[in-house]
C-alpha positions as CSV (number, residue, x, y, z in Angstrom):
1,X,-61.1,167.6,139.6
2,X,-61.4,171.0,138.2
3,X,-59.3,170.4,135.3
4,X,-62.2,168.1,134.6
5,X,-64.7,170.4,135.0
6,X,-62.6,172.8,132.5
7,X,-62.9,169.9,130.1
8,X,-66.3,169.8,130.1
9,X,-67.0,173.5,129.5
10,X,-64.6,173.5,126.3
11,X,-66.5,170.8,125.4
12,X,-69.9,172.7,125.7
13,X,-68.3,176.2,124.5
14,X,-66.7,174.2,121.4
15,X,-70.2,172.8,120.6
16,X,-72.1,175.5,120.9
17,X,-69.7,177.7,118.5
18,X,-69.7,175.2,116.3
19,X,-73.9,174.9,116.4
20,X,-74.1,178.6,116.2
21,X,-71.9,178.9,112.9
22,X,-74.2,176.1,111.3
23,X,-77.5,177.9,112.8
24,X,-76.4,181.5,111.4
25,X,-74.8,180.9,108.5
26,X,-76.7,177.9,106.5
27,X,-80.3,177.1,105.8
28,X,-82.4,174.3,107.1
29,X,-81.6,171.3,104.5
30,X,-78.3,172.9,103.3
31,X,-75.0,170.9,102.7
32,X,-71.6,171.6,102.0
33,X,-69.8,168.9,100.7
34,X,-66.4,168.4,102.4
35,X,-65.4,164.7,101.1
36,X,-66.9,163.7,98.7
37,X,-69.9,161.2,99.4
38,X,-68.3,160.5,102.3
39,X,-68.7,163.7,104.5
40,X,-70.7,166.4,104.4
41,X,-71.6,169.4,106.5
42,X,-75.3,169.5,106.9
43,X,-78.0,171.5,108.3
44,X,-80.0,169.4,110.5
45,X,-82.7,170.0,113.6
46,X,-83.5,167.2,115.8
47,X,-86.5,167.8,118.4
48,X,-85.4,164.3,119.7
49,X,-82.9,161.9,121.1
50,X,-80.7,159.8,119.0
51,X,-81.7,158.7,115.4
52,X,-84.6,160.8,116.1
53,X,-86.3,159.3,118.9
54,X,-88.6,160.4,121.2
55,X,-89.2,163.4,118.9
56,X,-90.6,166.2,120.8
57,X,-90.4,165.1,124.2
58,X,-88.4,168.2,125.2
59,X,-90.3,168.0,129.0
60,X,-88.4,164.0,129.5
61,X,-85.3,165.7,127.9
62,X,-84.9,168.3,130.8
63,X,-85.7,165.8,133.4
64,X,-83.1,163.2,132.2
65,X,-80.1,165.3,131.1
66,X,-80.8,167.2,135.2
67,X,-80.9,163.7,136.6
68,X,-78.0,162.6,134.5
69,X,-75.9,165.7,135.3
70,X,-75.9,165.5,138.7
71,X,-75.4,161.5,138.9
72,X,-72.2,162.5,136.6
73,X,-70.9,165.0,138.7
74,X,-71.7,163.4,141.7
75,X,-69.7,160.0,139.9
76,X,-66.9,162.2,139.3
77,X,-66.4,164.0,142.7
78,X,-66.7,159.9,144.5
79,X,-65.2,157.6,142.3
80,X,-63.4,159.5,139.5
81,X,-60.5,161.4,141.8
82,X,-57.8,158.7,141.6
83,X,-58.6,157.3,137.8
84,X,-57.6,160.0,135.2
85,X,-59.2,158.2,132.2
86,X,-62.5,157.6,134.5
87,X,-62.7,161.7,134.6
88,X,-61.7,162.5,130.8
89,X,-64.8,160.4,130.2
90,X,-67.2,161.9,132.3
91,X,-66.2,165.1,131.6
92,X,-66.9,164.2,127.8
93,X,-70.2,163.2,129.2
94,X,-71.2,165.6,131.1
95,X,-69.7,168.5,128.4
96,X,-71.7,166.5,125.7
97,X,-74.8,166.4,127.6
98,X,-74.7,169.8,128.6
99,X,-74.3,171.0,125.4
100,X,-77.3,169.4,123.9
101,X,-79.6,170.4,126.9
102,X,-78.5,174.2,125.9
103,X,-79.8,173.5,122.6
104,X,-83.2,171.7,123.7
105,X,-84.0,175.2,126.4
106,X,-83.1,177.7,124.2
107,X,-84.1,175.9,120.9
108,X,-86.1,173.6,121.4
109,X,-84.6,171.5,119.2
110,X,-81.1,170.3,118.8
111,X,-78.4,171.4,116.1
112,X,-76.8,168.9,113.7
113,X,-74.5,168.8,110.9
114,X,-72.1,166.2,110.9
115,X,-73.0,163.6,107.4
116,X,-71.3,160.8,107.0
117,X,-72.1,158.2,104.4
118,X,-70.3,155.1,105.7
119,X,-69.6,151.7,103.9
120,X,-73.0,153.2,101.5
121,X,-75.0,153.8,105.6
122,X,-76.2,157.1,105.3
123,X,-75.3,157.6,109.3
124,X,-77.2,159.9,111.0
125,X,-76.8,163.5,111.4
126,X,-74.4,164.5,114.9
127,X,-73.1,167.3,116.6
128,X,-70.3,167.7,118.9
129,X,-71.7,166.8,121.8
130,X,-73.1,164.0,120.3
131,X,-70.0,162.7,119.7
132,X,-68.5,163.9,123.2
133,X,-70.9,161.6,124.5
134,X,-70.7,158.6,122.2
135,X,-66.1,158.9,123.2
136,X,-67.0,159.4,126.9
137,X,-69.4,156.1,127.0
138,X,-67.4,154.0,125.0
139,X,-64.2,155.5,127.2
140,X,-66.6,154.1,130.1
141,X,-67.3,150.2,128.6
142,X,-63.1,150.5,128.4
143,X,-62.3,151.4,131.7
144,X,-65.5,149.5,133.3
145,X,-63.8,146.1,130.7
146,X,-60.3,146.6,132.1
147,X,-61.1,147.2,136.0
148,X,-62.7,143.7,135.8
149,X,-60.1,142.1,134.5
150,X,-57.8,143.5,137.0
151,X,-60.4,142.9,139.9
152,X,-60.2,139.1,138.2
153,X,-57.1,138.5,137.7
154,X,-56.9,139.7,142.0
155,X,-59.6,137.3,143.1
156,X,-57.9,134.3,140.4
157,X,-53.9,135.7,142.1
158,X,-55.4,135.7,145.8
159,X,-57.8,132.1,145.6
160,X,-54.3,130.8,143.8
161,X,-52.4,131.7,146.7
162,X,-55.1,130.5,149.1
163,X,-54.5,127.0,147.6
164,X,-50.8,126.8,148.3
């Protein structure tokens, strides 16, 4: 499990480099074009959750991401020990949920520069732990998708032998 726990610190360390080097060197509103008007690095605060919700709630922030960290490592040292991919993803979790709480004590607000412009969507602004997060839950639906089908295909194998 430790390894896992060393995943989730680069994650955090990685993240917060990369949200220093935006915060120090470019202005609020400033973008560097990196593909064309595809991607862009921009200089973006966020005082809330996702897509800009819940905008200056930093109080419900703290709360959640303690509650939520603790659940996760708690998840990890029950269930995650004997499923590898289980503990990639919630170390992605936990690294990208960490990271964004750093942001929101020290901050108060959370860094973003990641601008994609997608099919003509202008998506919105991310960060690394952002997307930490996003891999790690949809790393979650996989494994959570494929552990019932297994658990299904069990129940179908054992009421099929029941039969005979």
């Amino acid at each position: 499990m430790f390894l896992y726990y060393i995943l989730a610190i680069v994650v955090i360390a990685i993240d917060q480099l990369s949200k220093w080097l935006i915060a120090s060197t470019m202005e609020i509103g400033q973008q560097i074009t990196i593909i064309g008007n595809f991607f862009a690095l921009t200089s973006h605060r966020n005082s809330g959750a996702a897509w800009g919700i819940l905008q200056g709630q930093m109080g419900f922030f703290y709360i959640i991401t303690i509650i939520v960290v603790a659940g996760l490592v708690y998840y990890m040292q029950k269930y995650a020990r004997d499923n590898q991919l289980l503990a990639i993803a919630l170390s992605l979790i936990l690294g990208g949920a960490i990271g964004n709480f750093i942001d929101r004590l020290f901050r108060k607000e959370v860094v973003d520069f990641f601008d994609f412009v997608i099919f003509g969507y202008d998506f919105p602004i991310f960060n690394i732990a952002d997307s930490a997060l996003s891999i790690g839950v949809i790393l979650v639906i996989i494994i959570t998708i494929i552990d019932e089908r297994k658990e299904k295909l069990k129940h179908d194998s054992t009421a099929q032998s029941n039969r005979n």
